[in-house]
C-alpha positions as a LaTeX table, in Angstrom:
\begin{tabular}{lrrr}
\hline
Residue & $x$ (\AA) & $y$ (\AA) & $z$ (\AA) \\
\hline
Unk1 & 0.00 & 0.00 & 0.00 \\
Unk2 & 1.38 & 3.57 & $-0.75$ \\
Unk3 & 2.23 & 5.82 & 2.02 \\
Unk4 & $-0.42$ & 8.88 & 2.07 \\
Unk5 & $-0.25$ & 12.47 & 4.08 \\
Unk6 & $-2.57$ & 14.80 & 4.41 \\
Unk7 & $-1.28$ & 17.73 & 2.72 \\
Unk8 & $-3.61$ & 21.11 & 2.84 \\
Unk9 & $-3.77$ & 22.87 & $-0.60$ \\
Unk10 & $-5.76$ & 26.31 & $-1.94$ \\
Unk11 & $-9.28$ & 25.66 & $-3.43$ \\
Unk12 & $-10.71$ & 27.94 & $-5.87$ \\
Unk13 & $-14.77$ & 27.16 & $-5.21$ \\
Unk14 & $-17.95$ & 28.62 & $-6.71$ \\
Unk15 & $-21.21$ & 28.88 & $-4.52$ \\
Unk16 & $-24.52$ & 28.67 & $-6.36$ \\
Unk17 & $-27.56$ & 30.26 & $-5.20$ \\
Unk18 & $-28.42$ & 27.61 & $-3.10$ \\
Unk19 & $-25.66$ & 28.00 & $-1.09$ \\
Unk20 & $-24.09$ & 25.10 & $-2.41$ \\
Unk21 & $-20.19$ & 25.11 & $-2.75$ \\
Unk22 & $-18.18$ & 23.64 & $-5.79$ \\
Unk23 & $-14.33$ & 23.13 & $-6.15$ \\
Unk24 & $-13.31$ & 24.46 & $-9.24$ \\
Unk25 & $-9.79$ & 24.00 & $-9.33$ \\
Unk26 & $-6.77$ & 23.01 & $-6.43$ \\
Unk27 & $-3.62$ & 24.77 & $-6.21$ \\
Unk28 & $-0.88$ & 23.16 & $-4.74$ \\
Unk29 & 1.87 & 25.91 & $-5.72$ \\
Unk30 & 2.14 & 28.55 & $-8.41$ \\
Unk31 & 3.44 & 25.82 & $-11.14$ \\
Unk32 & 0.67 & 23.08 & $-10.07$ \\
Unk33 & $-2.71$ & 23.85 & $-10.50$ \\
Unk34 & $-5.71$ & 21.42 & $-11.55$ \\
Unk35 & $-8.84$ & 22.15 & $-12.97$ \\
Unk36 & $-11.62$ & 19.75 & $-11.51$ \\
Unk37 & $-13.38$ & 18.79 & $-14.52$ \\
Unk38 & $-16.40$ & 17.29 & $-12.26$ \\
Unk39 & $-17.50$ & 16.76 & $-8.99$ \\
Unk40 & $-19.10$ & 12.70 & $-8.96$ \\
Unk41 & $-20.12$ & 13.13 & $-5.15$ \\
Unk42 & $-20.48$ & 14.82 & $-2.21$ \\
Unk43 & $-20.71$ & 12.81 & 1.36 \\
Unk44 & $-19.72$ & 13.19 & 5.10 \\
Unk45 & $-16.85$ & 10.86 & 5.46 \\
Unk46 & $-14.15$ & 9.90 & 7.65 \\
Unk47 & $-10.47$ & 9.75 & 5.76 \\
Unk48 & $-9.05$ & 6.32 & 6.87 \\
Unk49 & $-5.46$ & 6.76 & 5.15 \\
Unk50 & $-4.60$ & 9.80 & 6.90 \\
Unk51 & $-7.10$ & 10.75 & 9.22 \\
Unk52 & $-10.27$ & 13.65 & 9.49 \\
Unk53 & $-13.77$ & 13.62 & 9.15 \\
Unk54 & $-15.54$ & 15.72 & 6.81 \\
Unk55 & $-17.15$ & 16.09 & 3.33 \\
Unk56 & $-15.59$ & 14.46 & 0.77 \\
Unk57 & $-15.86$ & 15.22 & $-2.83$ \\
Unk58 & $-15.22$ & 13.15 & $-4.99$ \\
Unk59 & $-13.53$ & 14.57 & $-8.41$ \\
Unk60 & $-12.73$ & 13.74 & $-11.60$ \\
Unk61 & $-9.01$ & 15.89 & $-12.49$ \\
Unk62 & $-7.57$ & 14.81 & $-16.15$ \\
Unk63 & $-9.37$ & 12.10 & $-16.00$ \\
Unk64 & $-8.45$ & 10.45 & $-12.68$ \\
Unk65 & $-10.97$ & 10.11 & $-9.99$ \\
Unk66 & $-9.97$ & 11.65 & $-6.48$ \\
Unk67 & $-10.84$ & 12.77 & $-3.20$ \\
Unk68 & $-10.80$ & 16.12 & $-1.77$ \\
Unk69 & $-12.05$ & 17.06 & 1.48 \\
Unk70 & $-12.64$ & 20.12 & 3.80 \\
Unk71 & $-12.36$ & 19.44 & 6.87 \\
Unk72 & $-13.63$ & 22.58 & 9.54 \\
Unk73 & $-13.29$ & 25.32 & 6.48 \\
Unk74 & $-9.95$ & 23.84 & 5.23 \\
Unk75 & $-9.29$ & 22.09 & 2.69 \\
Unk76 & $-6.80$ & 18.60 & 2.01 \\
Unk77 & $-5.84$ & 16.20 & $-0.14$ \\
Unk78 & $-4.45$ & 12.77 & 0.32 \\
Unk79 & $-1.30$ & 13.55 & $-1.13$ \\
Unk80 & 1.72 & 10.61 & $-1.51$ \\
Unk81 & 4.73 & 10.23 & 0.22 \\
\hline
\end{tabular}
């Protein structure tokens, strides 16, 4: 199994007029930033690989489905090594 951390990144998000709150693209630094192309799902969750509780969101990035989560107002990803 790979090794995971939870590494905090910048989320650009749009809220529609229901209030509701969409990630539109995660910025780990100046040189790495990814669109999400979707958003599959949206579910309180606990993170098991590297620990939280919060809502998860499931995305789809390039292609590749992943989690991102906010936990308390901040944002993480499950980011390896």
């Amino acid at each position: 199994m790979d090794k995971r951390r939870k590494q905090y990144v910048p989320v650009v998000v749009r809220f529609d007029t229901e209030g509701k709150l969409r990630p539109l693209v995660i910025e780990f630094d100046e040189e790495h930033k990814y669109p999400v192309d979707r958003v599959l799902d949206v579910r309180r969750a606990a993170c098991q690989r590297v620990g939280g509780v919060g809502d998860r969101y499931t995305c789809q990035i390039n292609g590749q489905v992943t989690y991102l989560w906010m936990e308390k107002g901040i944002w993480f990803v499950e980011a390896k090594g």
